[in-house]
Every structure is written in C-alpha cells, then in structure tokens.
MARBA-3410 file (N, C-alpha, C, O; in Angstrom, 1 decimal):
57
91.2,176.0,1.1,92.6,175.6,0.9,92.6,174.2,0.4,91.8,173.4,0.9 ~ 93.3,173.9,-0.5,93.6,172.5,-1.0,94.9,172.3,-1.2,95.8,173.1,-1.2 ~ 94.9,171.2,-1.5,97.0,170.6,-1.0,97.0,169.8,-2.4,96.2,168.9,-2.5 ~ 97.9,169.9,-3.5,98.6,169.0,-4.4,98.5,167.5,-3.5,98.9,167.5,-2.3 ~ 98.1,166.7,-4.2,98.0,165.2,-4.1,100.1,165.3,-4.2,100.7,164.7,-3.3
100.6,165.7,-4.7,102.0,165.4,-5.2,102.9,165.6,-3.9,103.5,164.7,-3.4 ~ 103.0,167.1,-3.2,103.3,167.3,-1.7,102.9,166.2,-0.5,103.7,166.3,0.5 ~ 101.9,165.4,-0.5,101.5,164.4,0.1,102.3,162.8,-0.2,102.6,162.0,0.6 ~ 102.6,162.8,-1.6,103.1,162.0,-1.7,104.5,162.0,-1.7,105.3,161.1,-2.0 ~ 104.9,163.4,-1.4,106.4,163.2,-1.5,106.8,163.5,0.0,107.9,163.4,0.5
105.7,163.9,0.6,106.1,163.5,2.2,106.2,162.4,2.6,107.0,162.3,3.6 ~ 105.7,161.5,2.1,105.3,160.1,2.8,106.6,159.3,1.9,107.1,158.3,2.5 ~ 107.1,159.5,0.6,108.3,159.1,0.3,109.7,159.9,1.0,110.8,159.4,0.6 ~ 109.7,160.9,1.9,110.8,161.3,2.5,110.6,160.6,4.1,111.6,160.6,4.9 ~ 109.3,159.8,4.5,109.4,159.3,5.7,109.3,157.5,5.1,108.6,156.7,5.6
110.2,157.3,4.1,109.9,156.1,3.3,108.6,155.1,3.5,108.7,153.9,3.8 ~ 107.7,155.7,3.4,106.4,155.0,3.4,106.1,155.2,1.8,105.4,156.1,1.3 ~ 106.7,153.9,1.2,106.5,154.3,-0.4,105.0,153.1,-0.8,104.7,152.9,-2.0 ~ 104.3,152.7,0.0,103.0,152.0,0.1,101.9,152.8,0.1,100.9,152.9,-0.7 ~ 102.3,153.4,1.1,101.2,154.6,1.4,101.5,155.8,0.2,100.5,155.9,-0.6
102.5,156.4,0.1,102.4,157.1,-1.4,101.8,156.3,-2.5,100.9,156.9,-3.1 ~ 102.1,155.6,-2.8,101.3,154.8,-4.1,100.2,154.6,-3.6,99.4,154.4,-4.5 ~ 99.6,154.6,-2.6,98.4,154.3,-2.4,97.5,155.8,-2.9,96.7,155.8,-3.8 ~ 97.8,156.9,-2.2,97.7,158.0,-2.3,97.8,158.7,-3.7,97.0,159.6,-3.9 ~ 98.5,158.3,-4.5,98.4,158.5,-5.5,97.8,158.0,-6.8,97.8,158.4,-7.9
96.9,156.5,-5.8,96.2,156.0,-7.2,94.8,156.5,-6.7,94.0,156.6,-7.6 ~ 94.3,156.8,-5.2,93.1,157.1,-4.5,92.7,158.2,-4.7,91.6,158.4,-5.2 ~ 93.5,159.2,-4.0,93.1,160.9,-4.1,93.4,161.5,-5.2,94.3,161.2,-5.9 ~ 92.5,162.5,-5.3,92.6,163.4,-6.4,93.9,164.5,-6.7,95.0,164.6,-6.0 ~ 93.7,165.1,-7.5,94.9,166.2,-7.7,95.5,167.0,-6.7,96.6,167.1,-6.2
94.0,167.7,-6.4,93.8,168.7,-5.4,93.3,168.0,-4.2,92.9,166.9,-4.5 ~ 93.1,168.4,-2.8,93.0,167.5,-2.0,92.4,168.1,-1.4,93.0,169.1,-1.1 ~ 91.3,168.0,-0.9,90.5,169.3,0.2,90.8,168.8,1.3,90.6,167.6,1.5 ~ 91.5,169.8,2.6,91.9,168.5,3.7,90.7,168.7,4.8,90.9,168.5,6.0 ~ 89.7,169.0,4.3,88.4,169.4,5.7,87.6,167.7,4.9,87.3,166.9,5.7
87.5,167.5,3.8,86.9,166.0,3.4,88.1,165.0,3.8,87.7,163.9,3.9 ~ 89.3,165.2,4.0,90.2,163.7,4.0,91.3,164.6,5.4,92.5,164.8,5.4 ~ 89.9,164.8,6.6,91.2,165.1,7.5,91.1,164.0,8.5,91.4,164.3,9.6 ~ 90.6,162.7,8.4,91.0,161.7,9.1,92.0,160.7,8.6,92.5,159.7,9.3 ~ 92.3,161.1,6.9,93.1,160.5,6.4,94.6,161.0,6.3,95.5,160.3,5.9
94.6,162.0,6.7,95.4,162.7,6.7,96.5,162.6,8.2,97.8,162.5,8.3 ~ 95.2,162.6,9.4,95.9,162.3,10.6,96.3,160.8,10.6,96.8,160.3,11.6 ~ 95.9,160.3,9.5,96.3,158.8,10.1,97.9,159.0,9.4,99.1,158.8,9.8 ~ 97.7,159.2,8.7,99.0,159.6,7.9,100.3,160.2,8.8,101.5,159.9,8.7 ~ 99.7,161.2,9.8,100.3,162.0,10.7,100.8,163.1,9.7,102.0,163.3,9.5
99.9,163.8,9.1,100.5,164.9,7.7,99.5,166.1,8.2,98.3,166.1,8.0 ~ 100.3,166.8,8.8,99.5,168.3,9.0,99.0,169.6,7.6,99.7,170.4,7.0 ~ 97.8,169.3,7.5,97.7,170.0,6.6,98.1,171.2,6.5,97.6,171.6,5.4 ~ 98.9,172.2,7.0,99.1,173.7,6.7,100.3,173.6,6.7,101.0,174.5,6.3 ~ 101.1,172.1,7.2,102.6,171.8,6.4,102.6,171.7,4.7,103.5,172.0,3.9
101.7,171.4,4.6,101.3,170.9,3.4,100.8,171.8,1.8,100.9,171.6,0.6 ~ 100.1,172.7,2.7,99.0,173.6,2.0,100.2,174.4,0.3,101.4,174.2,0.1 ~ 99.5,174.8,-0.2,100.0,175.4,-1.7,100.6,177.3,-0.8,100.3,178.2,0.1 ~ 101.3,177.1,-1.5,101.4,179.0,-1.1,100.6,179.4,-1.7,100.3,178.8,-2.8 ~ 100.1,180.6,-1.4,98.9,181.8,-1.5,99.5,182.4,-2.7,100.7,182.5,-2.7
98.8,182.8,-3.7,99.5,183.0,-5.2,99.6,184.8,-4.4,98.9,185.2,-3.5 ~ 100.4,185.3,-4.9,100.5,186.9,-5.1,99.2,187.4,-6.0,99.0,188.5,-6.3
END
C-alpha cells in the first residue's frame, strides 16, 4: 500500500498546519510507503488507511 504525498498534504492543510504540509511536500516522495515513514506519520497524527489510495477495480 502507498498513499499520494498529495492526500497527506491536504490533510495537514485541512488541520491548518500549512508548515508541516510544505514541509512534506518538499521531503517525501510521490508515493509514500507508510511501513518506511510510520513514525512520521504518527507524529503527524495521520493514520495511514485514512489515507491509503482506493484499490483500483
């Protein structure tokens, strides 16, 4: 499972943390594996399977 870098950043701009979005968006990659960046993730307080891509058909 990997999560759009973009859903991450638009979470963290709906809880106005627009620091941490720019940050996020100049650091992590496109795709985001969240088993490599799940300490960054909790610090964030961003549950990855809020997050995750829907399952293509």
């Amino acid at each position: 499972m990997r999560i759009a870098r973009y859903r991450i950043v638009a979470a963290l701009r709906r809880r106005d943390q627009q620091f941490r979005a720019d940050w996020v968006e100049r650091e992590l990659p496109e795709r985001v594996d969240p088993a490599k960046h799940v300490g960054l993730l909790a610090t964030l307080r961003l549950d990855p399977a809020d997050l995750a891509d829907a399952p293509s058909p």
